[in-house]
C-alpha positions as CSV (number, residue, x, y, z in Angstrom):
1,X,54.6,146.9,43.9
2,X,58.4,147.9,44.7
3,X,60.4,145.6,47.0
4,X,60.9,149.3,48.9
5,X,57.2,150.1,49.1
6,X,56.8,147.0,50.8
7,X,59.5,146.9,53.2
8,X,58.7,150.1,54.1
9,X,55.3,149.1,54.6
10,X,56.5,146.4,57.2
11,X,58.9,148.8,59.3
12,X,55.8,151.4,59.3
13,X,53.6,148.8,60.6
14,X,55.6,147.3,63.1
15,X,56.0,150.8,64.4
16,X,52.3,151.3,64.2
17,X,51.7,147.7,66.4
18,X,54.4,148.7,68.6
19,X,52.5,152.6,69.3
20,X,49.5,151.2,69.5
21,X,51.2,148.1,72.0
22,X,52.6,150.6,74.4
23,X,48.9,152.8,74.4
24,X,47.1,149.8,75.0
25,X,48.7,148.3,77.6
26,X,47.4,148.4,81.0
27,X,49.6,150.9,82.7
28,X,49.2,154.6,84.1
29,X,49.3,157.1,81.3
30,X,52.0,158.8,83.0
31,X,54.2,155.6,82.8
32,X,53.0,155.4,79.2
33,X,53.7,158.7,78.2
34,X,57.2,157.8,79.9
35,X,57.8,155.1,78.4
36,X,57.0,157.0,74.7
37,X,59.4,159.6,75.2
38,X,62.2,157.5,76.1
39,X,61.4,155.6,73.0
40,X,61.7,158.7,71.4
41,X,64.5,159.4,72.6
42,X,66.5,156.0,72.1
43,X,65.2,156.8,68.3
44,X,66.6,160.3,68.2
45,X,69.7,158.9,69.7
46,X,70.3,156.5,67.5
47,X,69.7,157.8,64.4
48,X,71.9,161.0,65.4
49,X,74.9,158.2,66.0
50,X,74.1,156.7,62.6
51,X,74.1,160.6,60.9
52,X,77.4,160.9,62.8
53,X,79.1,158.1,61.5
54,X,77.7,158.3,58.2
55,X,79.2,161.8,58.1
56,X,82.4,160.8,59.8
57,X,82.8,157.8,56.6
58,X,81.9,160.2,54.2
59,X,84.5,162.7,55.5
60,X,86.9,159.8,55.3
61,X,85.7,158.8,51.3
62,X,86.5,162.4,50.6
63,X,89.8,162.4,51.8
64,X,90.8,159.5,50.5
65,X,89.5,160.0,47.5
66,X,91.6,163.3,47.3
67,X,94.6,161.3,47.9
68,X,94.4,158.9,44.7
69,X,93.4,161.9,42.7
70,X,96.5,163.8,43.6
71,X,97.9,160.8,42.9
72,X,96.5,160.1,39.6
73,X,97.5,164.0,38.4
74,X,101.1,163.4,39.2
75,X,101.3,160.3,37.6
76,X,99.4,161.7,34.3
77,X,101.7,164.8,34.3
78,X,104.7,162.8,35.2
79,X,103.5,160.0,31.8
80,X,102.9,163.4,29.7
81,X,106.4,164.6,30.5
82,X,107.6,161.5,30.0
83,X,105.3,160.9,26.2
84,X,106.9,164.9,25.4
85,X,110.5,163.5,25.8
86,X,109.5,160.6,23.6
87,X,108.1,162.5,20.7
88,X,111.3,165.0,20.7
89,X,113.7,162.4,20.6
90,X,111.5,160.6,18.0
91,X,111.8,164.0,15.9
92,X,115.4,164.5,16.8
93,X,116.4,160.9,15.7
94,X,114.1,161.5,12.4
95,X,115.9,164.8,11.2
96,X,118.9,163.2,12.0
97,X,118.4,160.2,9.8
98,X,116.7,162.6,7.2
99,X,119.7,164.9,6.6
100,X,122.1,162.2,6.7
């Protein structure tokens, strides 16, 4: 069995003992019921938070990672120029020293 399986086997039964923990106990259904949906809702607002900043990193990665590519580009057309100017030199110093 997967290491994932598993732990996801624990978090889905801690949830499980925790439902079944908040139905059992000895309280009005109302408060119960209550007591569920701000669960709930602590879960929806939590993972909404995590979805924002995951989104808010990512959008971050991106434009970073635009940066060092623009980056990158100018320095490889910048070393091309530069290897161009080498080889026509190269040739001009070769034809030079062949006709002389």
């Amino acid at each position: 069995m997967k290491k994932s399986n598993v732990v996801l086997g624990v978090l889905a039964g801690a949830a499980i003992g925790a439902l079944v923990g908040i139905l059992f106990a000895p309280d009005k259904g109302t408060n119960t019921r209550k007591k569920l949906r701000r669960k709930g809702e602590d879960v929806v607002d939590d993972l909404k938070a995590k979805a924002h900043n995951l989104t808010e990193k990512a959008n971050e990665l991106t434009i970073k990672a635009s940066k060092l590519m623009a980056k990158v580009n100018s320095s490889v057309d910048h070393a091309q120029v530069e290897a161009n100017d080498l080889v026509e030199t190269a040739k001009k110093k070769f034809s030079d020293l062949k006709h002389n």
